[in-house]
C-alpha positions as CSV (number, residue, x, y, z in Angstrom):
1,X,-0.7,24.9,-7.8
2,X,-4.2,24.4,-6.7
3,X,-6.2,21.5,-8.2
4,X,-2.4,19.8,-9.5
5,X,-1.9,16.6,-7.4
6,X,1.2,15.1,-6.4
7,X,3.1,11.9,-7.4
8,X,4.5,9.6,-5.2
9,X,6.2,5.9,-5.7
10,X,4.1,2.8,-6.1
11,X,4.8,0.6,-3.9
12,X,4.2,-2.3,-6.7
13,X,5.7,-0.6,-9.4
14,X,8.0,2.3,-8.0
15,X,6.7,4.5,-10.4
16,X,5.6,8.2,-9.7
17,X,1.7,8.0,-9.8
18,X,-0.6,10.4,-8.6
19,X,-3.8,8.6,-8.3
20,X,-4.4,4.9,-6.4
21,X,-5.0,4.3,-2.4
22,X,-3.1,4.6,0.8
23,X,-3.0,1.9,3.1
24,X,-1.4,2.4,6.6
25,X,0.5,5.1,5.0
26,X,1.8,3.6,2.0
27,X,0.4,4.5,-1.7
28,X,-0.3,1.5,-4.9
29,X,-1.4,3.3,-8.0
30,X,-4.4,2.7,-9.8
31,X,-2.9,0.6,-12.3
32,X,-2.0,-2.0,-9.7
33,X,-4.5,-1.9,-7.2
34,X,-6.6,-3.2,-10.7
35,X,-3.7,-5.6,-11.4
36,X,-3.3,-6.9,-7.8
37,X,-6.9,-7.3,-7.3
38,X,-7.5,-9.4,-10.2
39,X,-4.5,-12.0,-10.2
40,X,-4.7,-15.3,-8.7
41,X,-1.9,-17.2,-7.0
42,X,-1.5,-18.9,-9.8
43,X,-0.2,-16.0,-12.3
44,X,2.9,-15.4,-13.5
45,X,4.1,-12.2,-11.1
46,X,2.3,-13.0,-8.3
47,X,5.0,-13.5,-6.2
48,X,6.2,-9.6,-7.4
49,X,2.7,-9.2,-5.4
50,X,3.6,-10.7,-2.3
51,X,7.2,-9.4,-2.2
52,X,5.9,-5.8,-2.2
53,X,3.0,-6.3,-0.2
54,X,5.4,-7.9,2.6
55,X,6.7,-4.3,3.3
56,X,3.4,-3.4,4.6
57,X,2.9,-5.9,6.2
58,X,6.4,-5.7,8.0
59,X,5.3,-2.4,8.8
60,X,2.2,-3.4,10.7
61,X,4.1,-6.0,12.9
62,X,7.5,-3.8,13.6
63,X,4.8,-1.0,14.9
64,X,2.7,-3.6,16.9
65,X,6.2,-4.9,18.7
66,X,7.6,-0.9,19.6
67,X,4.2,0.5,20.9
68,X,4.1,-3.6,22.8
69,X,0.6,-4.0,21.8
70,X,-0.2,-7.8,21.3
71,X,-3.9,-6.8,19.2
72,X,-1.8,-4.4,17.9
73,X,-2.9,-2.6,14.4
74,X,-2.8,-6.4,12.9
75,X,-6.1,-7.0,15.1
76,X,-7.6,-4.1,14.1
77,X,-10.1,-2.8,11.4
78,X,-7.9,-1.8,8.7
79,X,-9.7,0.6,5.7
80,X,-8.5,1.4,2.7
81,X,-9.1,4.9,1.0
82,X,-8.7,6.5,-1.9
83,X,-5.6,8.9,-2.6
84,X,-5.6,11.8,-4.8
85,X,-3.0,13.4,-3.4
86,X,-0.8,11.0,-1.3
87,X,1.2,12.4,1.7
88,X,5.0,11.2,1.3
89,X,5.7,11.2,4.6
């Protein structure tokens, strides 16, 4: 199995994908990382964006308020990388 990479949901689209970045843990494909990144507020689907998005962001806070940390991960330096081949855990 060496050199095969592994699919995982979008969390956009909910599609298996295997290439597209991890942020905090959580995988967008290629497809709409490109997609995301060029619509404006002002698009039709935008709102899709910002429905989705709001689960990572929910995921920042609810980790901030167990581990009581006020800075938390949300006053943090957050970097994005590159998955090509996304844990699913």
């Amino acid at each position: 199995m060496e050199g095969q990479q592994r699919a995982t949901d979008c969390l956009i689209c909910q599609r298996e994908m295997t290439t597209g970045i991890c942020i905090l843990g959580v995988f967008i494909c290629s497809q709409c990382e490109a997609r995301l990144v060029a619509s404006k507020a002002t698009h039709s689907g935008y709102d899709k964006y910002v429905e989705r998005l709001r689960v990572l962001w929910q995921r920042i806070f609810d980790a901030d308020v167990k581990a009581g940390d006020s800075a938390g991960l949300a006053g943090k330096s957050m970097e994005a990388v590159e998955c090509l081949e996304p844990s699913t855990g």
